[in-house]
N, C-alpha and C positions, 0 to 999 in steps of 0.2 A: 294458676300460681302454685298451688299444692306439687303439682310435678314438677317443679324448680326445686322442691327439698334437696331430695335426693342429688340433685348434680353438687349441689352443695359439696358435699363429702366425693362424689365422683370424682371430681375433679382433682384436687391433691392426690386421690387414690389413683387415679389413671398417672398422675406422675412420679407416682414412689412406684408402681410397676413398668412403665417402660423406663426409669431411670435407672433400676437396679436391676434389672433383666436386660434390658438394651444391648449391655457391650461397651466395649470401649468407640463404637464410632460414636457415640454421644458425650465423649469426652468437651469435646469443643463447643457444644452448645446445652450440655445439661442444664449447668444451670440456666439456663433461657427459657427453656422451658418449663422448668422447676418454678420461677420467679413466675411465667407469662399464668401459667395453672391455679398457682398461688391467689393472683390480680384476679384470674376469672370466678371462683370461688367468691372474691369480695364484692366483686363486682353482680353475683347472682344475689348476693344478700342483699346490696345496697338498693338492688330492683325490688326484692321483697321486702326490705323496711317502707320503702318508699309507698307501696302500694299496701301496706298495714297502716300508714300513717295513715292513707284514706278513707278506713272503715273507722265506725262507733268502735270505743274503749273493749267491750265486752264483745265484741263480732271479730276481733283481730286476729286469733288465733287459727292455724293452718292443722290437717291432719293429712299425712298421704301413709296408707298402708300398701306393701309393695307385697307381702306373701305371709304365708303362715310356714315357719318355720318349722313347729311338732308339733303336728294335732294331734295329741294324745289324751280322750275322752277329756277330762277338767285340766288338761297341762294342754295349755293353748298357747306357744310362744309366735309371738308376730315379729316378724319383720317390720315394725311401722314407725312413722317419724311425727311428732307435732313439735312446732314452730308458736310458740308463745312472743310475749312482751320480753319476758326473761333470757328464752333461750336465744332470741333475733339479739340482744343484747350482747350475750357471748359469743354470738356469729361474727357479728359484726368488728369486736375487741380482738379474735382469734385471727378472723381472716384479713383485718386492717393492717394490725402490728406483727401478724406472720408475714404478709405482703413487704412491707418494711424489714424485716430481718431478714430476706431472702434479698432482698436488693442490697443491702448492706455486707452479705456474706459472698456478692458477687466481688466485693473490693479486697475485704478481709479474707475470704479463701482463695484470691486468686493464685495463689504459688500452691497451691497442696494439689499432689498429685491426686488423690481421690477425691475431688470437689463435686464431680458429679454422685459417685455417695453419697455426700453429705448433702445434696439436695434432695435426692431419692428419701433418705432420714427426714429430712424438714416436710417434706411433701407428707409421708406416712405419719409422722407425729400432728398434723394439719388433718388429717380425713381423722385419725381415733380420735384427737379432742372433737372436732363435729359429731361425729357418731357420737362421743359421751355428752353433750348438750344437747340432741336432737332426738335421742332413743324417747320413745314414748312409753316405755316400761322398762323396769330394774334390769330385766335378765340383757335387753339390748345397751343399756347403758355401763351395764359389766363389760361386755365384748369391749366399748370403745375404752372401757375403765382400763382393761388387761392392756387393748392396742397402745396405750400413752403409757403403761409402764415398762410395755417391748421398745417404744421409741425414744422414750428415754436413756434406757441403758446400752442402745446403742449411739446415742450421740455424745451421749458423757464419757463413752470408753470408743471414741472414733480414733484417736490418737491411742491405737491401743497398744503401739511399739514402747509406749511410756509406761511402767507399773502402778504408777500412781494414779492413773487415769482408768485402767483398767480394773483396780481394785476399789476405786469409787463407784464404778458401773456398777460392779458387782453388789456393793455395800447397800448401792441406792434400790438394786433390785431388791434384795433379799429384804431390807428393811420395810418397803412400799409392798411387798409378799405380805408381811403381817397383818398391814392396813387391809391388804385384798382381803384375808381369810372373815375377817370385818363381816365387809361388803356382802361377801357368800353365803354367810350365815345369816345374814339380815335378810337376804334375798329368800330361803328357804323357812325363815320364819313368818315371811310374808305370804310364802303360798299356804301353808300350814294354819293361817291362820285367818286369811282374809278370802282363800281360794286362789289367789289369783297373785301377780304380779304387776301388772300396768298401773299406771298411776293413777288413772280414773276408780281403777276400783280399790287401791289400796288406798286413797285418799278418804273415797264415799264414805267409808267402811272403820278409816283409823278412828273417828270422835264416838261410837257406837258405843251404846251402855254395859252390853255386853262383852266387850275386849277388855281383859283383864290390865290394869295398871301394871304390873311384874313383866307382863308379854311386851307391850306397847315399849314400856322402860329398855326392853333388852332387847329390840329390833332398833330403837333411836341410838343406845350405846352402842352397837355394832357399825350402824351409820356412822358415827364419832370416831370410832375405833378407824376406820376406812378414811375418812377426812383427814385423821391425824399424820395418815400415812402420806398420800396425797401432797398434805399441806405444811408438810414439816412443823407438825404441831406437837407439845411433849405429851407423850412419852416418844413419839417415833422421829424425832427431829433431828438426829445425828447425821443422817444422810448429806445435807443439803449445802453442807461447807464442800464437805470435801467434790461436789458433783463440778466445784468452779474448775474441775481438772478439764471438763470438757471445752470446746473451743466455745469463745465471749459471745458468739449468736444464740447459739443453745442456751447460754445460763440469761439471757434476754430474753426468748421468747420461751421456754419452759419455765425456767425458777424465778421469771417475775412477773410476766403478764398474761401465764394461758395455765401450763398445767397445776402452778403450785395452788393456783383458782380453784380448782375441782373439788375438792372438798366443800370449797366454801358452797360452793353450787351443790354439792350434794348435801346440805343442809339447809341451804334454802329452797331446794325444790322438793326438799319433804318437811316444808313448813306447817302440813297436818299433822303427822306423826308424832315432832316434839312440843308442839302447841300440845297435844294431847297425853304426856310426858312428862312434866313439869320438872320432877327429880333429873331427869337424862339432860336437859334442857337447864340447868343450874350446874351439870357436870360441864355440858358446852362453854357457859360462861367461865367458869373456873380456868379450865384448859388455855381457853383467849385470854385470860388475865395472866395466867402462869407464862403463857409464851408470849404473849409481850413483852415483856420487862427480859426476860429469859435473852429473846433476840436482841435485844437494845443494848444488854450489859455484852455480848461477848463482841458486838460491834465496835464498842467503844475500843476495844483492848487490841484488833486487828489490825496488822500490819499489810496484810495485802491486801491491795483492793477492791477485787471480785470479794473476799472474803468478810470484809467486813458492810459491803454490799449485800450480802447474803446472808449476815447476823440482821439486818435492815429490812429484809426481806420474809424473814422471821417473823421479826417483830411487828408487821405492818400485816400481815395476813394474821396476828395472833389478833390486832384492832377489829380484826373483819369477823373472827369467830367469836370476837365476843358479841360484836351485835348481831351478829345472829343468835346467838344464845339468847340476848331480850327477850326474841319471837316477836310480834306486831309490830313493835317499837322499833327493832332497829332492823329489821329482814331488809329493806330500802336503803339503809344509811350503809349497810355491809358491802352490796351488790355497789352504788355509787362509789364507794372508797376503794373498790377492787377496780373500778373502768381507772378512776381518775391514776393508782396506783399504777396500771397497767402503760400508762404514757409516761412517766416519771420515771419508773425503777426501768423499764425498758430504755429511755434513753439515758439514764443515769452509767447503765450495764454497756451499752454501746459506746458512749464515750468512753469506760474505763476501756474499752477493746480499742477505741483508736488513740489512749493514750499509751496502751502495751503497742499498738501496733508501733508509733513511734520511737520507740523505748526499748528498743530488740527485744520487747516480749516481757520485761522487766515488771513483776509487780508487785516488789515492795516499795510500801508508798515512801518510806525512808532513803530512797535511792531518787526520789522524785525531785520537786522543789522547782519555783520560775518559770512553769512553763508556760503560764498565760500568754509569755510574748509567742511563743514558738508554734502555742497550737490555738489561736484567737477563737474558731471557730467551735471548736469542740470544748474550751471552756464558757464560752457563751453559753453554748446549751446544756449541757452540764451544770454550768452555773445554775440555768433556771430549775432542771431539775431538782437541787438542790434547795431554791427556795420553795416549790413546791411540796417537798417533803415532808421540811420542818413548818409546814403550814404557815406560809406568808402571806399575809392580809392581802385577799385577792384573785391570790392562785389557787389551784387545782387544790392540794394537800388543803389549805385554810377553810375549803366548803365543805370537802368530807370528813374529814377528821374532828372538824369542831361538832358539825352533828353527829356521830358515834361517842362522843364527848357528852354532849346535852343529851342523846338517850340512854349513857351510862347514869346520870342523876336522875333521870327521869322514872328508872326503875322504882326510885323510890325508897323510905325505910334506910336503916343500915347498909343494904346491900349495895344501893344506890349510890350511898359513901363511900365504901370503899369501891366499886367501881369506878365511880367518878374520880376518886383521888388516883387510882393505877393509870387511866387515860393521862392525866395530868403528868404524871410521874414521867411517864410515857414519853408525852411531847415533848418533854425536857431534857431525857437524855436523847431523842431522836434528832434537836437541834446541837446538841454536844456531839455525839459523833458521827454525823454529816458534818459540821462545820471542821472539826476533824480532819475527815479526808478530803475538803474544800484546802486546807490550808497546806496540809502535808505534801498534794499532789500541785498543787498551780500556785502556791504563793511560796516567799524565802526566796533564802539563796541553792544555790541550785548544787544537788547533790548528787548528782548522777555519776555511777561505777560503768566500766567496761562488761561486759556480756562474760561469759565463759570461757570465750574464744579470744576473751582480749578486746576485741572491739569496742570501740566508747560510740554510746547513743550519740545519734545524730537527731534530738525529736524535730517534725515536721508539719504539716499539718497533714490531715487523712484525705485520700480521694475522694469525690463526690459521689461515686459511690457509695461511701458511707458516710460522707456529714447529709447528704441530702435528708436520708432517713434519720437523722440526728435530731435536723433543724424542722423537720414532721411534728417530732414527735415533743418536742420544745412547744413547739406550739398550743399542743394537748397538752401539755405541763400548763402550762399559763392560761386558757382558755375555758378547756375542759370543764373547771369546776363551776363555771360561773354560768356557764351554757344550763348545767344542770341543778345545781342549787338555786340560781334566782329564780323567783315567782316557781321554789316546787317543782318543778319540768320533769324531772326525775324519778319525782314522788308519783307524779300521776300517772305516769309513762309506767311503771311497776304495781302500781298498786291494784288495778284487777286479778294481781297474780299473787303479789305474795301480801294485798290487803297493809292497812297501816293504821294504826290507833295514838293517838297523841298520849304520853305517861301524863301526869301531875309533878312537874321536875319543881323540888325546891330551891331553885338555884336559875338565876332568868340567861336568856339566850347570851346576852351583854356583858353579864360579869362569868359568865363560862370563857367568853371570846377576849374580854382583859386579860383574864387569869392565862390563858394558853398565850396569848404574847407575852406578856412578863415572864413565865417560863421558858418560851423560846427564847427571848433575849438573854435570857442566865443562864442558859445550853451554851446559846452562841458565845457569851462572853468569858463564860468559863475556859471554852475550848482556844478562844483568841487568846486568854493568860496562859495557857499552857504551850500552845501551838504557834503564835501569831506574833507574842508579843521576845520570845527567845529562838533563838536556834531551833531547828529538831536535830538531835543528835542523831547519828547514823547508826550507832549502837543502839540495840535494844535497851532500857533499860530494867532492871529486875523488877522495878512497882512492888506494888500492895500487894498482898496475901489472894484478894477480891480480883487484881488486875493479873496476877500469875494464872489464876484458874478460869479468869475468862480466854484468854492465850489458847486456852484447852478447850474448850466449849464449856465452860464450867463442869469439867469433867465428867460429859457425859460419857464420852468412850470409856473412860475408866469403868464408868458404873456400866455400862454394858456387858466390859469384861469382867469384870466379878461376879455381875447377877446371872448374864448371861453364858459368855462363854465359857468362864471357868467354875459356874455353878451347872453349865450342864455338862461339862466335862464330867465332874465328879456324880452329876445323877445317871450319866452313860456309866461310869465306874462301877458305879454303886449297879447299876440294875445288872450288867455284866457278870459283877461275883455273883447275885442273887439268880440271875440264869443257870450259872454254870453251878454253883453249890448248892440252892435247892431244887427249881426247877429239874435243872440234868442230872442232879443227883440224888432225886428220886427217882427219874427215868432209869439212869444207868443203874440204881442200887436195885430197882427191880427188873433189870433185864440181867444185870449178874446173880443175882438170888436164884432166880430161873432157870437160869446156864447151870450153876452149880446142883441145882438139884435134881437137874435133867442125866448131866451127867454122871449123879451117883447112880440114877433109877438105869442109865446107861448099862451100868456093869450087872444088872440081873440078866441081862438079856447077852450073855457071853458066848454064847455058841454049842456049849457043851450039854448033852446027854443027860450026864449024871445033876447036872444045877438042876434041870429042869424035871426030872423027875424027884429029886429031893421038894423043889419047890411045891409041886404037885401033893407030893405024899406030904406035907408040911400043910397045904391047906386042906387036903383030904380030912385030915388030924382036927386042923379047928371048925370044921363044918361038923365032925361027928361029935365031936363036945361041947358044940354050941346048942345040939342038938339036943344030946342026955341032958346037957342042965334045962333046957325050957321045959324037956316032960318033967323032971324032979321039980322045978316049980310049979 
């Protein structure tokens, strides 16, 4: 079984090389193959869970080393892969619901002339997330780190005749750049300090008496720093609206249930590290409480609906770093809310793609209204991801979300409080604006404009190629949480890996689970009096001071450009004159001082006779009175 890893990642990889090297004779069947590679990949995992299910708890894990990459005396980098509880978990989420959006991008990319690109791109973004879950040390889990932020930028900017698509690519690179430098530094601090890189040994070694608390703290914040980027967590979250330029498979299978993960996973798979960290490990929490509420409030204010999908998106990955931030407590309840999340915001994403697809591509959701009759299917399941989200007694969102909920009180103390109240806060606005784009997009009367071209929507329902994967993934919306919250399943399934310790919560499982439906229903019911119960006007209207600036991303681009851009504009200014005015103008003031004195010493040397015997008898003169005076002294 160990030599099944590797095809793991083979496989998508063998299809992003012959799909983008092949040529146009694979036009007609790329994607077929794209999708079949995909299937195979899922299909090696589902052989390897199946045959992990069969060993003891603690005997499951897989190790296959393929080569030593640079033997260099104590820099030992491997080639090598292990297969945990953990990792077969993201195998599984990555290669199931990549499987599904490769089937689905068969319906929706059918008219685009480069479609077999676009599966070449899916297939390569499929082998770098496995390589980053499956690397058995830091430096291999960079390589796959780097590959998902190349395959990203190239599927956000596939439509790159468009500007706006192309300068998202760009945006999302540069900004997930910062997160890398993170990653890099952490990784260098690790050899520097523990010797080594792989996980076995950086683990052994992170709770050691001798590793200094300041070192330990600023390898975990450098991990954080990397996460952030990743996970569109603040400070680095500006990217991840604008990335919905890419086509609705991408922003499904990248910005909701595989890459935006990575982070999360790169904190919980160095759950020694900030266990042993405490300080960096309270900055974690902070970060997931800040982006929480951060994603919630600018969803509520969107009008398009990838986008306020994507404030939602935010917000639900900020749930995940905060329990991971716990440590014991919530490392399980994170990784759980990230699978269940992964079947919910994906098919949440895919429906909003087959209601643009019916909509000539339309997606403001003010142009929407009525379409339940037109599109039955895709608001069915839509629907359910919907109530999955806002955690409905039963589904997916109501098992995970309530326990990241009860291990925010369980922390304990004050802190415990206001954790527990942000969760809270949380669920409330996350049933207000999902109910929201529940109302605006399939309920009223129907508001639908002409395209650009003139043309008035005709909506319809989507082909089966893409409700099939719709009505999958509905399933895991509704199912999912109950498979893994009842009787723990979940718990014990992770817990030899990332371990679980029950907090002391002053607040019982029961009246946490009251409290988050009474909230949910005041989300919901709030957004029914604004949405449900009048018109939506088709005009924007101006709102609150609060609702202008969530429009904006609550102005973070702003603050990037003042802090960022036009504060280094003027620190490039500033060091510029200080180049050229001190710098070069010491340089030059002593290569002109030089010049000029050379060239006075020039004119002794003039050619003439009589200079040079004057000079001569000139120093003859003070050699012999240098002379008389020292005997006279």
């Amino acid at each position: 079984m160990n030599n099944l890893i590797a095809l793991l990642i083979a496989a998508p990889l063998l299809g992003a090389v012959v799909l983008l090297c092949g040529g146009r004779l694979l036009d007609r069947a790329g994607h077929l193959l794209g999708t079949a590679l995909a299937l195979a990949s899922f299909v090696i995992g589902a052989v390897l869970f199946v045959d992990m299910l069969g060993k003891d708890a603690e005997q499951r894990g897989l190790h296959q080393h393929l080569f030593t990459w640079v033997p260099v005396e104590r820099f030992q980098a491997d080639v090598a892969f292990g297969l945990d509880q953990l990792s077969m978990t993201f195998v599984l989420l990555i290669t199931g619901v990549g499987t599904l959006i490769h089937v689905y991008s068969i319906g929706y990319m059918a008219h685009d002339p480069r479609r077999r690109r676009f599966f070449g791109y899916l297939n390569l973004f499929l082998a770098a997330m496995l390589l980053l879950v499956l690397a058995d040390n830091y430096l291999l889990l960079y390589a796959g780190w780097e590959g998902v932020g190349l395959a990203s930028y190239l599927l956000i900017g596939f439509w790159q005749d468009r500007p706006s698509a192309a300068t998202a690519a760009k945006k999302a690179f540069l900004v997930n750049r910062v997160g890398d430098i993170g990653l890099s530094v952490a990784i260098m601090l690790m050899f520097t300090t523990f010797g080594g890189f792989s996980f076995d040994e950086v683990f052994s070694k992170a709770g050691d008496s001798g590793v200094g608390q300041g070192t330990l703290n600023g390898i975990a914040l450098m991990l954080l720093l990397a996460a952030c980027g990743k996970s569109a967590q603040v400070p680095l979250q500006s990217w991840l609206g604008d990335a919905m330029e890419g086509p609705t498979p991408v922003s499904a299978l990248i910005h909701a249930a595989t890459m935006v993960t990575a982070g999360v996973y790169l904190i919980v798979r160095s759950a020694n590290i900030f266990d042993a960290a405490p300080d960096a490990q309270l900055v974690v929490v902070i970060v997931g409480a800040v982006t929480l509420l951060f994603g919630a409030i600018v969803g509520c204010a969107k009008d398009d609906i990838k986008k306020a999908l994507a404030g939602s998106t935010m917000s639900q990955i900020g749930y995940m770093v905060l329990a991971a931030g716990l440590g014991p407590i919530g490392y399980v309840f994170a990784i759980m809310h990230l699978v269940t999340h992964g079947f919910f915001k994906a098919g949440l994403f895919l429906g909003a793609g087959s209601v643009m697809h019916g909509m000539n591509d339309e997606v403001n959701m003010r142009h929407y209204g009525g379409l339940w009759r037109k599109m039955p299917v895709t608001f069915v399941t839509f629907g359910l991801g919907y109530l999955a989200i806002i955690g409905f007694p039963g589904l997916s969102g109501f098992f995970s979300k309530d326990k990241i909920i009860e291990a925010a009180f369980a922390k304990g103390g004050t802190e415990g409080w206001i954790l527990g109240a942000v969760t809270l806060l949380g669920a409330a606005i996350t049933a207000y604006y999902m109910t929201r784009v529940m109302l605006m997009t399939f309920f009223g009367e129907k508001r639908w404009k002409p395209d650009e071209n003139g043309e008035p929507p005709h909506p319809h329902e989507s082909p089966k190629s893409m409700t099939i994967p719709m009505i999958v993934l509905a399933f895991g919306s509704v199912f999912a949480g109950g498979v893994f919250g009842i009787g723990d399943r979940f718990l014990h399934w992770l817990e030899p890996v990332t371990h679980h310790s029950h907090g002391d919560s002053p607040v019982s499982a029961t009246t946490v689970t009251a409290a988050t439906i009474v909230l949910l229903l005041v989300g919901v019911g709030v957004a029914w009096l604004q949405y449900g119960r009048r018109p939506v006007p088709a005009a924007v209207p101006r709102g609150s001071l609060l609702t202008r600036a969530a429009r904006r991303d609550l102005l973070q681009d702003d603050f990037n450009h003042v802090v960022l851009v036009s504060g280094g504009e003027h620190l490039t200014r500033s060091l510029v004159y200080v180049d050229h005015s001190l710098v070069d103008g010491v340089v030059n003031g002593t290569a002109a001082a030089f010049g000029g004195l050379s060239g006075r010493l020039r004119r002794v040397q003039n050619g003439k006779v009589r200079s040079y015997a004057f000079s001569m008898f000139g120093g003859t003169a003070v050699l012999i009175a240098a002379t008389l005076l020292m005997r006279a002294v």
